[in-house]
Z-matrix of the N, CA and C atoms (Angstrom, degrees):
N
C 1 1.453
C 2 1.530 1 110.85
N 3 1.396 2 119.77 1 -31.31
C 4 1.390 3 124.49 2 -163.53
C 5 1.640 4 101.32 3 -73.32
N 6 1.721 5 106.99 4 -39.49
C 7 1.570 6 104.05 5 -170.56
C 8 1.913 7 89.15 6 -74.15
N 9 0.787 8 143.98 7 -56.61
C 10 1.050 9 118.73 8 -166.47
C 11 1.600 10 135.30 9 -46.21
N 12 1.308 11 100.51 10 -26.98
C 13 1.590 12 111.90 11 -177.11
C 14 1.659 13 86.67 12 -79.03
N 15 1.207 14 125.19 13 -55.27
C 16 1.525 15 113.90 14 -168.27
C 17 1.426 16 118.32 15 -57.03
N 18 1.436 17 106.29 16 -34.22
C 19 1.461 18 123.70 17 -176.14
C 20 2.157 19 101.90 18 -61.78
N 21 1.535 20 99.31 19 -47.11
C 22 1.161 21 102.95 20 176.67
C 23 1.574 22 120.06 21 -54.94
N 24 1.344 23 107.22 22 -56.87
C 25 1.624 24 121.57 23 178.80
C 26 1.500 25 108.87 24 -42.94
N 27 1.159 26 112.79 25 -39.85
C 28 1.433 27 116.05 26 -168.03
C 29 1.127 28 113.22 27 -77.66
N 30 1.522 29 104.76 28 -42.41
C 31 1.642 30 109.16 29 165.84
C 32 1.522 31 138.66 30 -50.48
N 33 1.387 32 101.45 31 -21.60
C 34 1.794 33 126.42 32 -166.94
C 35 1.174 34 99.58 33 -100.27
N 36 1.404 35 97.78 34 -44.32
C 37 2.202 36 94.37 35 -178.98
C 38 1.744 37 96.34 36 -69.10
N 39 1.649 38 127.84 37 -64.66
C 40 1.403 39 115.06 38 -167.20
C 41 1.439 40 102.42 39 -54.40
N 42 1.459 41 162.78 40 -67.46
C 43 1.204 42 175.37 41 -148.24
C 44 2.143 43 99.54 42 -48.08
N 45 1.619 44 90.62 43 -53.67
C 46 1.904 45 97.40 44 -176.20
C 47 1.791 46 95.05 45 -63.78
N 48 1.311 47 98.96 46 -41.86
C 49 1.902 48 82.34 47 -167.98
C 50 1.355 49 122.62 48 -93.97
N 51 1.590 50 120.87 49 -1.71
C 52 1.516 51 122.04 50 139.68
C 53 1.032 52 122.62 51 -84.00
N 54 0.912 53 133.78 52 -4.32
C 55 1.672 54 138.68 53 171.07
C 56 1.964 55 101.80 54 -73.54
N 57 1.631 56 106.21 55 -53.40
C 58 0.961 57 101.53 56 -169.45
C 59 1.674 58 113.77 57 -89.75
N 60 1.203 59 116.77 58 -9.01
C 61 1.645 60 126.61 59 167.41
C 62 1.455 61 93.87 60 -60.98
N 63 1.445 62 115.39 61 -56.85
C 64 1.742 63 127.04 62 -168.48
C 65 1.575 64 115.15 63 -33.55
N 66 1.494 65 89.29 64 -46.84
C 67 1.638 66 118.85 65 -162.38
C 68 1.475 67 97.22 66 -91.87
N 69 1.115 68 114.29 67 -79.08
C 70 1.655 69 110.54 68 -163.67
C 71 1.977 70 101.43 69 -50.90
N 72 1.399 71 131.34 70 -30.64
C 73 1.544 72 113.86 71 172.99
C 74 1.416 73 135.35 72 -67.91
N 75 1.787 74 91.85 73 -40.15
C 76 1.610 75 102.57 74 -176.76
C 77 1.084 76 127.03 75 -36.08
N 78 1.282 77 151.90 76 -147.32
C 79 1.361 78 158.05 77 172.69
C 80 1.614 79 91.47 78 -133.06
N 81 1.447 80 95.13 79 146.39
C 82 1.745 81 103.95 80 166.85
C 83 1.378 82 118.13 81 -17.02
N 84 1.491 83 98.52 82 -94.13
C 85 1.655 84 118.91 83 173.80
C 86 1.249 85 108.68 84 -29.82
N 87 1.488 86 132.57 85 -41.66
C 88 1.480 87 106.16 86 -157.23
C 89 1.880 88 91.68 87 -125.38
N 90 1.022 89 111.63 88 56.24
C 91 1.461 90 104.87 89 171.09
C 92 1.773 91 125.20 90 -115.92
N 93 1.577 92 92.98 91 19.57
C 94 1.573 93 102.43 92 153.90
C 95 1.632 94 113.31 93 -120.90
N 96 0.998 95 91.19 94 -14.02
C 97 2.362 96 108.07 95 170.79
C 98 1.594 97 76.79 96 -64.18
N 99 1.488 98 126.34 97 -92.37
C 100 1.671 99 121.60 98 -157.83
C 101 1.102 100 133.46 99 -52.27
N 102 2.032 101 113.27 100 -16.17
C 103 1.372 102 121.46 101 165.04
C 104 1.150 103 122.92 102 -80.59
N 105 1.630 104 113.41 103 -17.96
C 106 1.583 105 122.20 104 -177.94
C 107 1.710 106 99.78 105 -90.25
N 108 1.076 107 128.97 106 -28.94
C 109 1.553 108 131.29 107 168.98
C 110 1.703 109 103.26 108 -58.09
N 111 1.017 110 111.69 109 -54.83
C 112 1.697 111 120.38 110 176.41
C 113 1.342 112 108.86 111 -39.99
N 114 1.105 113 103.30 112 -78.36
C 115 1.726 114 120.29 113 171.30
C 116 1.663 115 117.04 114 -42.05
N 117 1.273 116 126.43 115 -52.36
C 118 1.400 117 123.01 116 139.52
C 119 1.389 118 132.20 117 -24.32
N 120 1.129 119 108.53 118 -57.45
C 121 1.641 120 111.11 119 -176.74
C 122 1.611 121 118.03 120 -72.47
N 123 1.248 122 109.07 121 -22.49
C 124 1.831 123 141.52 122 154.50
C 125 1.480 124 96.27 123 -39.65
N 126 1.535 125 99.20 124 -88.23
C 127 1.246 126 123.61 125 -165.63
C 128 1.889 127 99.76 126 -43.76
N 129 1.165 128 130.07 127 -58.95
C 130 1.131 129 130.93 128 -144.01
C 131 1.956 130 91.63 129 -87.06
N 132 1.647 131 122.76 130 -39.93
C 133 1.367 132 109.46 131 165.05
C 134 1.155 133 123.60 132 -51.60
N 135 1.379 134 133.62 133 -26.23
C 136 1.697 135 146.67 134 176.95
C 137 1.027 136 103.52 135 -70.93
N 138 1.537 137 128.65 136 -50.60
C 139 1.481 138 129.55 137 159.15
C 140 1.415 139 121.42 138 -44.28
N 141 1.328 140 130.92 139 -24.82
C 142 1.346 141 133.08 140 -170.00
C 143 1.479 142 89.98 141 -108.29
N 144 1.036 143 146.97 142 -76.77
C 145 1.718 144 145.07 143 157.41
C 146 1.503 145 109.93 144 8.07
N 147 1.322 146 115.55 145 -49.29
C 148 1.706 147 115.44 146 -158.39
C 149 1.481 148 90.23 147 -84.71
N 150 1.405 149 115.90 148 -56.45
C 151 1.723 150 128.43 149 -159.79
C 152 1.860 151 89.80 150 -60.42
N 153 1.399 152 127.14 151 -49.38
C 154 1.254 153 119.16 152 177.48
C 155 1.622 154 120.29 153 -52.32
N 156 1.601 155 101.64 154 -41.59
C 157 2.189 156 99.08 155 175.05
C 158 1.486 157 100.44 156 -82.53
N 159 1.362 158 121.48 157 2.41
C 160 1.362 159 100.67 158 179.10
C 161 2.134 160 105.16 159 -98.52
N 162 1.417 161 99.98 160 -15.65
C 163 1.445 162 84.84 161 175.35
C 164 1.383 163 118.35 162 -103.67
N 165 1.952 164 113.59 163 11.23
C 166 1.186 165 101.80 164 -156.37
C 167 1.577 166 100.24 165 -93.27
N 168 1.585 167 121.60 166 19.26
C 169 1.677 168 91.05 167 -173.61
C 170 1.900 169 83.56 168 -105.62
N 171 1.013 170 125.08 169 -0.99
C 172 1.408 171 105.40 170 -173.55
C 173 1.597 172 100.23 171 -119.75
N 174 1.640 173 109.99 172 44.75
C 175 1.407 174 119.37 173 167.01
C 176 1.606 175 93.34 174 -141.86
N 177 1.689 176 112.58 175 163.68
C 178 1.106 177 134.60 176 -160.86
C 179 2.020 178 87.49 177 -110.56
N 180 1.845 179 77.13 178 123.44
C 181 1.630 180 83.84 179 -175.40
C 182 1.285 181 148.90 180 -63.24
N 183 1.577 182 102.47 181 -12.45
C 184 1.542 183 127.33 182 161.84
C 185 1.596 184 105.91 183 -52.74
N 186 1.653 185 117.01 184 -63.93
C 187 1.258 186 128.67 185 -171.97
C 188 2.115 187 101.70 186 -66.75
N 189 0.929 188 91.02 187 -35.26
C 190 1.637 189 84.97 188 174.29
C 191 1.383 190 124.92 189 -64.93
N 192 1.446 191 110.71 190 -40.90
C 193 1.613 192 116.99 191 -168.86
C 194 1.581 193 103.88 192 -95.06
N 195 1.857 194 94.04 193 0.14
C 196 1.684 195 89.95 194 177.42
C 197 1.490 196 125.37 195 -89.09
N 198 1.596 197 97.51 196 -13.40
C 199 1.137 198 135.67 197 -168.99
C 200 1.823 199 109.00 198 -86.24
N 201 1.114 200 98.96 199 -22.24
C 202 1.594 201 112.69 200 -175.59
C 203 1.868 202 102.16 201 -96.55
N 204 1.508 203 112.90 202 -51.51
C 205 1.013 204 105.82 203 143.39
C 206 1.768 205 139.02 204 -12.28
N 207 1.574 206 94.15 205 -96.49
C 208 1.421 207 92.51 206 -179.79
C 209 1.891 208 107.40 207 -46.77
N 210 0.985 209 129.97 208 -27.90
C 211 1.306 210 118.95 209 -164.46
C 212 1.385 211 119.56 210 -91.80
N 213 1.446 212 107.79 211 -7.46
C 214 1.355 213 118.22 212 171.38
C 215 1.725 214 120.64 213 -95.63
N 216 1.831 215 96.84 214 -15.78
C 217 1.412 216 96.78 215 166.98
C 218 1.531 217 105.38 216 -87.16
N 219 1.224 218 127.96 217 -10.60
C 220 1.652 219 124.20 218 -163.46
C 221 1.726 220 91.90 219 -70.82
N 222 1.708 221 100.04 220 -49.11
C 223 1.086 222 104.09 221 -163.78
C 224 1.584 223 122.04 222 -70.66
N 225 1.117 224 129.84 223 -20.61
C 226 1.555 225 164.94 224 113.11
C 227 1.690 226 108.97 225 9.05
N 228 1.127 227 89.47 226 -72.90
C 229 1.779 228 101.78 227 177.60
C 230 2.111 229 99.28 228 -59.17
N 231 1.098 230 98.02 229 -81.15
C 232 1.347 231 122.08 230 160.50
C 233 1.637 232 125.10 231 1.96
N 234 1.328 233 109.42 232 -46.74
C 235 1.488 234 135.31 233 -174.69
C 236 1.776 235 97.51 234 -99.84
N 237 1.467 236 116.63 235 -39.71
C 238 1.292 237 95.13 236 172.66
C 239 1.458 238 121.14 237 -121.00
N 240 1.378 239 114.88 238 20.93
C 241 1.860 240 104.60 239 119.08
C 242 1.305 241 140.34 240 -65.07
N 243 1.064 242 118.05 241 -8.69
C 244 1.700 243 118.87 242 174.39
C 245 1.593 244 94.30 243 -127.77
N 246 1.121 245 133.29 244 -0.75
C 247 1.692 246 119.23 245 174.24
C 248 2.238 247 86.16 246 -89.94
N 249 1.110 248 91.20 247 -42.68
C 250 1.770 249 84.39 248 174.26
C 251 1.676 250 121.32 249 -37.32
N 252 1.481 251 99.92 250 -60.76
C 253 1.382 252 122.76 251 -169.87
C 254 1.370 253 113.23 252 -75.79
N 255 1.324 254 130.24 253 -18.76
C 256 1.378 255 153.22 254 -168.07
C 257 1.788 256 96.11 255 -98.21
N 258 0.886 257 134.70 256 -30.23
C 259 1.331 258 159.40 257 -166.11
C 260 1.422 259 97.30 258 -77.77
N 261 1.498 260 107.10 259 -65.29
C 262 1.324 261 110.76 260 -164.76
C 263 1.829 262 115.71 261 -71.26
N 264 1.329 263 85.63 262 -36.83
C 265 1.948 264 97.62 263 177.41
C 266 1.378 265 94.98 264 -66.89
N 267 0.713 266 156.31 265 -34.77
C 268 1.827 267 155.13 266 -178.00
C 269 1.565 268 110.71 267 -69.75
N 270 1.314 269 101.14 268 -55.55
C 271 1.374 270 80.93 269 172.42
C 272 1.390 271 123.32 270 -87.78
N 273 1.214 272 123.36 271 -25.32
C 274 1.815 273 115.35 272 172.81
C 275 1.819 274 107.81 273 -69.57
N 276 1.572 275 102.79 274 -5.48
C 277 1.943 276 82.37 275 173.92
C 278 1.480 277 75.73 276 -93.67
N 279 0.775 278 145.26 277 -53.27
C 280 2.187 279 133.95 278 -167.25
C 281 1.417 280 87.64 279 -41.82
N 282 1.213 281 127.30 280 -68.55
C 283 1.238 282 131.74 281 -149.53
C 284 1.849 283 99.38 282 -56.27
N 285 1.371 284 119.98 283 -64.53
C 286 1.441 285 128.05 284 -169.63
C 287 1.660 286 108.52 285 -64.83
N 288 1.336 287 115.98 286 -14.27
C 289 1.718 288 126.12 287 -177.58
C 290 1.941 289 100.10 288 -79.39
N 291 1.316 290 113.77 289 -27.47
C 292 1.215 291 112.70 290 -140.44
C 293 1.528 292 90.13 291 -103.08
């Protein structure tokens, strides 16, 4: 019960500050296109979440949590190739504003 509430918390705090990264970068025009992509990518990890407790009792838990593993480092790498590049556009518009 305990991981779940933590699991939850964590979820609500990351969710407010991509929601609001989502929002505060976009451009005018498209800042419900980038909040509905957000919400998608939500939607579609919850989709991968369920299909994972649904295969994990008839898998061996080493191979299961190894499996969560590799996919959390894919995603790992993943976040900071574009948190890199995202990095850089942030500060050269600071930089060109200033």
């Amino acid at each position: 019960m305990t991981a779940y509430v933590i699991i939850t918390l964590a979820e609500l705090c990351i969710s407010v500050v991509g929601l609001e990264l989502a929002f505060s970068e976009a451009p005018k025009r498209m800042k419900s296109t980038i909040t509905a992509f957000f919400l998608l990518t939500v939607f579609f990890g919850n989709l991968l979440a369920g299909f994972m407790s649904e295969v994990y009792p008839s898998m061996n838990p080493g191979h299961y949590f190894g499996g969560l593993t590799i996919m959390m480092v894919v995603v790992a790498v993943a976040f900071r190739i574009v948190g890199r590049r995202f990095k850089m556009s942030v500060v050269s518009t600071e930089l060109n504003a200033a």
